[in-house]
ZAVOFI-11778 format. One record per residue (C-alpha): x negated, y negated, z. Coordinates in nm, 3 decimals, decimal comma, padded with zeros to 5 digits. Layout:
site u X v Y w Z
...
This chain:
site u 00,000 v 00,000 w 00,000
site u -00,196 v -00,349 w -00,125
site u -00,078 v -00,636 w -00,010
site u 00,209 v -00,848 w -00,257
site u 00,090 v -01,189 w -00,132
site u -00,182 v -01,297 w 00,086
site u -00,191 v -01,600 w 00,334
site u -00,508 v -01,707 w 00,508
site u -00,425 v -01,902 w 00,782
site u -00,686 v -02,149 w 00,927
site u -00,623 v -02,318 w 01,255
site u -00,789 v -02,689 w 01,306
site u -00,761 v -03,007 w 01,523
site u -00,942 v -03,289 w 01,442
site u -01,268 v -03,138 w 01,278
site u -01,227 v -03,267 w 00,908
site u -01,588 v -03,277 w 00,819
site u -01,609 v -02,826 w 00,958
site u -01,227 v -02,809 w 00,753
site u -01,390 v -02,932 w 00,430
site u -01,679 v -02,695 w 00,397
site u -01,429 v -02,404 w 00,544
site u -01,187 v -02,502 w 00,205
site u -01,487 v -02,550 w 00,023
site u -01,557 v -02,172 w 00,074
site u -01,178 v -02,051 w 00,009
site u -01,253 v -02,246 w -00,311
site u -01,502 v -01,963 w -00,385
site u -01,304 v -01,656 w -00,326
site u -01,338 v -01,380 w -00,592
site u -00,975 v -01,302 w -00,530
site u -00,817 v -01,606 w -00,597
site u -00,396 v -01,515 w -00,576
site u -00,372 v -01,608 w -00,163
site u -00,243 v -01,915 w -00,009
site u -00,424 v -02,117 w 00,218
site u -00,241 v -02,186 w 00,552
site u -00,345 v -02,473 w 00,790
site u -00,197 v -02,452 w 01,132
site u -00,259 v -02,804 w 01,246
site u -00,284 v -02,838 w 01,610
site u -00,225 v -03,228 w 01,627
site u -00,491 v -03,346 w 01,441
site u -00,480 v -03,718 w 01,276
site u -00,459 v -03,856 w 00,936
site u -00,802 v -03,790 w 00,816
site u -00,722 v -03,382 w 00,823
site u -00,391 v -03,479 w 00,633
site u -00,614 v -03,704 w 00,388
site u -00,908 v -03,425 w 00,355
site u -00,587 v -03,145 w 00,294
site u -00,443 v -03,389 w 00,001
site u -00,792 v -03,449 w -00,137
site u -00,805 v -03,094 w -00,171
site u -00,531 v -02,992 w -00,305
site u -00,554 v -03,272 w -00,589
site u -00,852 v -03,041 w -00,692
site u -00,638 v -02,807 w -00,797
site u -00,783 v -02,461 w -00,693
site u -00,603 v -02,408 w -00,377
site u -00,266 v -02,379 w -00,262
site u -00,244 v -02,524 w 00,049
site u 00,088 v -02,515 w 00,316
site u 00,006 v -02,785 w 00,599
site u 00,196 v -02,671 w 00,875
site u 00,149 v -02,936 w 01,195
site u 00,319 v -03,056 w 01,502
site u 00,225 v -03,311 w 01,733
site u -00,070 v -03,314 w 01,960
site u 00,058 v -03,203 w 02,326
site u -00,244 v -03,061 w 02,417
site u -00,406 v -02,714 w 02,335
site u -00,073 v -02,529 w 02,217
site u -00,301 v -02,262 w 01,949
site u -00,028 v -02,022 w 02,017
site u 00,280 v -02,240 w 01,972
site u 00,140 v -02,391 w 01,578
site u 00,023 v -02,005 w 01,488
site u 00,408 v -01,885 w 01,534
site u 00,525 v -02,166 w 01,344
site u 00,275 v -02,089 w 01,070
site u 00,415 v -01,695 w 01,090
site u 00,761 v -01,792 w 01,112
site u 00,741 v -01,996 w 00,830
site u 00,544 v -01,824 w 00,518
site u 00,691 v -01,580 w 00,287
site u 00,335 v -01,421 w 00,252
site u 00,355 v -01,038 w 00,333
site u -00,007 v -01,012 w 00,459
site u -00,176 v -01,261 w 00,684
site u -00,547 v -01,335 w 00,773
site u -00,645 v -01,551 w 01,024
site u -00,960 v -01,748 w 01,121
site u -01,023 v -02,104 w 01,228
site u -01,146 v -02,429 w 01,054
site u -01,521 v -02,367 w 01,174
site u -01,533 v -02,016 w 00,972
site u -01,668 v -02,021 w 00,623
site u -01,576 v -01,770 w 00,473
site u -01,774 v -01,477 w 00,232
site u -01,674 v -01,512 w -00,140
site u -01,571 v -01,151 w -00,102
site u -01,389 v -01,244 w 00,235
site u -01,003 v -01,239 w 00,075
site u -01,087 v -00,961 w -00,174
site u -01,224 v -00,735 w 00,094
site u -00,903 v -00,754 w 00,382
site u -00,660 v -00,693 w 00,064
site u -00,884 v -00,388 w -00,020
site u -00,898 v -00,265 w 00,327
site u -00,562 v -00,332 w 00,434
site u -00,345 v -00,049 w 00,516
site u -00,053 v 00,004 w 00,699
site u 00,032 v 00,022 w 01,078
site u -00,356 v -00,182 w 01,079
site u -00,485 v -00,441 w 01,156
site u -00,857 v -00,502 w 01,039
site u -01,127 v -00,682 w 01,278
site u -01,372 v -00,820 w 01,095
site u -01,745 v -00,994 w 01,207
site u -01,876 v -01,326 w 01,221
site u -02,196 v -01,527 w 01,302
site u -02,219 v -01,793 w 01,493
site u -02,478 v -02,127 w 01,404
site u -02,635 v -02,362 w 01,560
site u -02,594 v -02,693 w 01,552
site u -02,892 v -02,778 w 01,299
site u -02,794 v -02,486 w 01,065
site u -02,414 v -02,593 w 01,016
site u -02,505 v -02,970 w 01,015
site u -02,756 v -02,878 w 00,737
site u -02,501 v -02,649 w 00,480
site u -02,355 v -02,857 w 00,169
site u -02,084 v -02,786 w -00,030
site u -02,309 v -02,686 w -00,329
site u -02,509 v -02,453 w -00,064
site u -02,102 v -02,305 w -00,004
site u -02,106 v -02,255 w -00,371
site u -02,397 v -02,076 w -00,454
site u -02,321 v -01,867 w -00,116
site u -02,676 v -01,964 w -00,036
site u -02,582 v -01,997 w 00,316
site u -02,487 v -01,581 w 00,349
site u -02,899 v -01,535 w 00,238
site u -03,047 v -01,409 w 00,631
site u -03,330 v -01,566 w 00,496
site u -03,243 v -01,901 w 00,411
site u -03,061 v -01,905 w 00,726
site u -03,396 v -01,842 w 00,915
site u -03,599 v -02,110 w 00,706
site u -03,292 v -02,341 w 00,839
site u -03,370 v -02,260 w 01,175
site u -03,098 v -01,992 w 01,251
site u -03,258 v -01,708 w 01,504
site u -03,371 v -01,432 w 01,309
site u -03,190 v -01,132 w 01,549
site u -02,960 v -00,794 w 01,451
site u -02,695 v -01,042 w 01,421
site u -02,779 v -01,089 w 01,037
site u -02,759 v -00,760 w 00,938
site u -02,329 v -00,838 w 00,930
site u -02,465 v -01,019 w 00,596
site u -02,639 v -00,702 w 00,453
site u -02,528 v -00,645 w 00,072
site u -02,580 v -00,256 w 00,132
site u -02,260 v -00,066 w 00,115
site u -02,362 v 00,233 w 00,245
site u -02,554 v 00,080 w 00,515
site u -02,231 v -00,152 w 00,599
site u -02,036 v 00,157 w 00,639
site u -02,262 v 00,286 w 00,905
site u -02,293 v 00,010 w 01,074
site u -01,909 v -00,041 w 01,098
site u -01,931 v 00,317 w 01,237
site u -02,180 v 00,318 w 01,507
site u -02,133 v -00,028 w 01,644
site u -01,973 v -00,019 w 02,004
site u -01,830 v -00,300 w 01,995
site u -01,408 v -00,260 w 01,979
site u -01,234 v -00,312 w 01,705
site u -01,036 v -00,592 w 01,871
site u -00,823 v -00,847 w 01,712
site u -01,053 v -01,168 w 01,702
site u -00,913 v -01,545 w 01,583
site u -01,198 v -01,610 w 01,383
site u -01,189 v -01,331 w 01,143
site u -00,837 v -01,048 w 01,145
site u -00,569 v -00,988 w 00,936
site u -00,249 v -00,782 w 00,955
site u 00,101 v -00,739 w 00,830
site u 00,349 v -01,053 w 00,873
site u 00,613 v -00,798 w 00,953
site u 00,419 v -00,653 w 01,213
site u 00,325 v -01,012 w 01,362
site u 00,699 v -01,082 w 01,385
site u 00,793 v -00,745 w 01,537
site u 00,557 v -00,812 w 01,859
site u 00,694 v -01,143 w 01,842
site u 00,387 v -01,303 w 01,714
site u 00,168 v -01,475 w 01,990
site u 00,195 v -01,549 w 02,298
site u 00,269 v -01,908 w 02,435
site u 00,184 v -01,889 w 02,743
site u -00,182 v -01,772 w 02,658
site u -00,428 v -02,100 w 02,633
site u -00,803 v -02,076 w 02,560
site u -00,976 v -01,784 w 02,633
site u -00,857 v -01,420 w 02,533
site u -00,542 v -01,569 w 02,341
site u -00,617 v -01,331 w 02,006
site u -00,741 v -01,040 w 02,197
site u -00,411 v -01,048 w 02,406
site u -00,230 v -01,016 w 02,038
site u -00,436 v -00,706 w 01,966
site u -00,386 v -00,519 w 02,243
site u 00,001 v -00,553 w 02,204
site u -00,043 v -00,426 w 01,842
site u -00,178 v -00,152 w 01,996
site u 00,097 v -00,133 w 02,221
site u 00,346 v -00,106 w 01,954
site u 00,155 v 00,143 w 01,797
site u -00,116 v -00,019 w 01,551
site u -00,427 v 00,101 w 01,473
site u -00,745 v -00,123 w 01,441
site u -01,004 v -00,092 w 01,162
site u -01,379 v -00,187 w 01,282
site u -01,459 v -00,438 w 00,972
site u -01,732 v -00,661 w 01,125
site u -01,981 v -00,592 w 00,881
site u -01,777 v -00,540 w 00,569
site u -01,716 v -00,873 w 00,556
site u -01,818 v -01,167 w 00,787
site u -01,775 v -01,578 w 00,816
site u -02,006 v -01,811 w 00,931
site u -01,911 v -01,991 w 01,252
site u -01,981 v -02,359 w 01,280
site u -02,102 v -02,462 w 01,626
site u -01,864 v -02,711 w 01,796
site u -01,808 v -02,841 w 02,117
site u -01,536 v -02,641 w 02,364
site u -01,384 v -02,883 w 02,541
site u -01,043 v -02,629 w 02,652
site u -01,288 v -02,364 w 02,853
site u -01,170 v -02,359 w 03,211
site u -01,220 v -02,122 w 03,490
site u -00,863 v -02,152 w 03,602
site u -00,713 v -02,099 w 03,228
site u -00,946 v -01,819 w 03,206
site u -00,849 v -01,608 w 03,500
site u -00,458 v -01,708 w 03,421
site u -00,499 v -01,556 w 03,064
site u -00,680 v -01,234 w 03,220
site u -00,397 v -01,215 w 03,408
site u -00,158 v -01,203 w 03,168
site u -00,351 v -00,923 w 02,966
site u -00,378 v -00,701 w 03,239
site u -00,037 v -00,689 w 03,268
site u 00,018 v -00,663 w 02,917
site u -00,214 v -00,333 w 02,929
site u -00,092 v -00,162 w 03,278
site u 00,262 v -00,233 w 03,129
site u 00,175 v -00,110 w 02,794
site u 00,422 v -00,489 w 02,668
site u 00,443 v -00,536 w 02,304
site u 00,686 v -00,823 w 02,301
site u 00,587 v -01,158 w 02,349
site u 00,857 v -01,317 w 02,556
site u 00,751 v -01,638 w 02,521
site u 00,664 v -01,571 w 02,148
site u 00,829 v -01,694 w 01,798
site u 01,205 v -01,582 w 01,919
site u 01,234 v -01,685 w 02,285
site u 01,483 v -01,437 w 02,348
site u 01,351 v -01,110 w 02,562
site u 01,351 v -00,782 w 02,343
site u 01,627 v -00,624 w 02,278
């Protein structure tokens, strides 16, 4: 079962200058029949400007889906951007992640049903994403481990996600221990399946929000693919202003209790009705 019609959906608030180089690398997909799906947190004109700019180029289509800033409500603009797409098959990843050209191609090839893929990423520092252009997006120079090194970027095991072995790929996706959980910056699944767990949970802030998603999946019965070297994105460094120990231990909460209960619905989800 391949996917009919594919939505990436990229959360941002107010990081223009990171959005533009993300688009700039959806502009590079080898499989270009997706929609591009921005689930605006609050962010100001100038991410509404850089969106338009964009789309007057003509290679993407773009769906801006925003509501006001209120604070960090992640959650609460990711359900709207589920509730409202007719896409059948969703990715998601945030406005820091540039992606692989092969990034959409490979989650349609790998998709399957009752899954949800979990795929890698690589985070930068600060020098190495201030220092990628838009033609450096283009050429994919930045997913060369050793450009990324001459840019300054640690030279660790970290790189080998950007190997362009297939065979040694596969293995790694094998052997690695770490879970196959569902991470923000780089997962995709079945919109159906989203809306049948009720999509995320609003009462999660920072800090374990997309994990908490995955392990209700799992709840209702999904399966995870390990994908984190198949394909990766690059993750711009940023600020992270939200951390806080007192979010953090509310969210932990939440997901033990979402695991000792084995809860798939999110009650405080898309519908905020309980389940049936």
């Amino acid at each position: 079962m391949t996917p009919q019609s594919i939505g990436v959906v990229i959360t941002t608030y107010n990081s223009p200058l990171w959005l533009g180089k993300v688009l700039t690398g959806y502009e590079n997909q080898t499989w270009k029949d997706f929609r591009v799906i921005v689930a605006d947190d609050g962010s100001t004109d100038d991410t509404r400007a850089l969106i338009d700019r964009f789309r007057e180029r003509g290679i993407l289509t773009i769906d801006h889906v925003w509501h006001e800033d209120n604070g960090f409500r992640k959650c609460q603009i990711l359900n709207k951007a589920i509730q409202e797409t007719d896409c059948d098959y969703l990715i998601f990843t945030d406005g820091d992640c540039i992606p692989e050209p092969h990034f959409i191609e490979t989650h349609r090839n790998l998709a399957e049903p009752g899954h949800f893929l979990s795929g890698g990423y690589i985070k930068l520092t600060m020098p190495v994403s201030e220092a990628i252009s838009d033609d450096d997006i283009r050429s994919a120079a930045i997913f060369d481990p050793e450009w990324l090194v001459r840019k300054g970027q640690p030279k660790t095991h970290k790189l080998w996600k950007l190997s362009r072995s297939a065979l040694k790929k596969k293995l790694l996706n094998a052997v690695t221990p770490a879970a196959a959980s569902w991470n923000g910056m780089n997962s995709s699944t079945w919109t159906k399946d989203l809306i049948a767990v009720n999509g995320f949970n609003e009462d999660m802030q920072y800090g374990g929000l997309d994990r908490e998603l995955g392990e209700r999946l799992w709840n209702y019965g999904h399966k995870s693919k390990q994908i984190r070297y198949s394909t990766v994105c690059l993750h711009l460094d940023h600020a992270r202003g939200y951390s806080k120990p007192e979010i953090w231990e509310k969210n932990r909460a939440i997901r033990k209790a979402v695991k000792e209960d084995r809860t798939y619905w999110a009650d405080n989800g898309i519908n905020k009705n309980p389940a049936a």
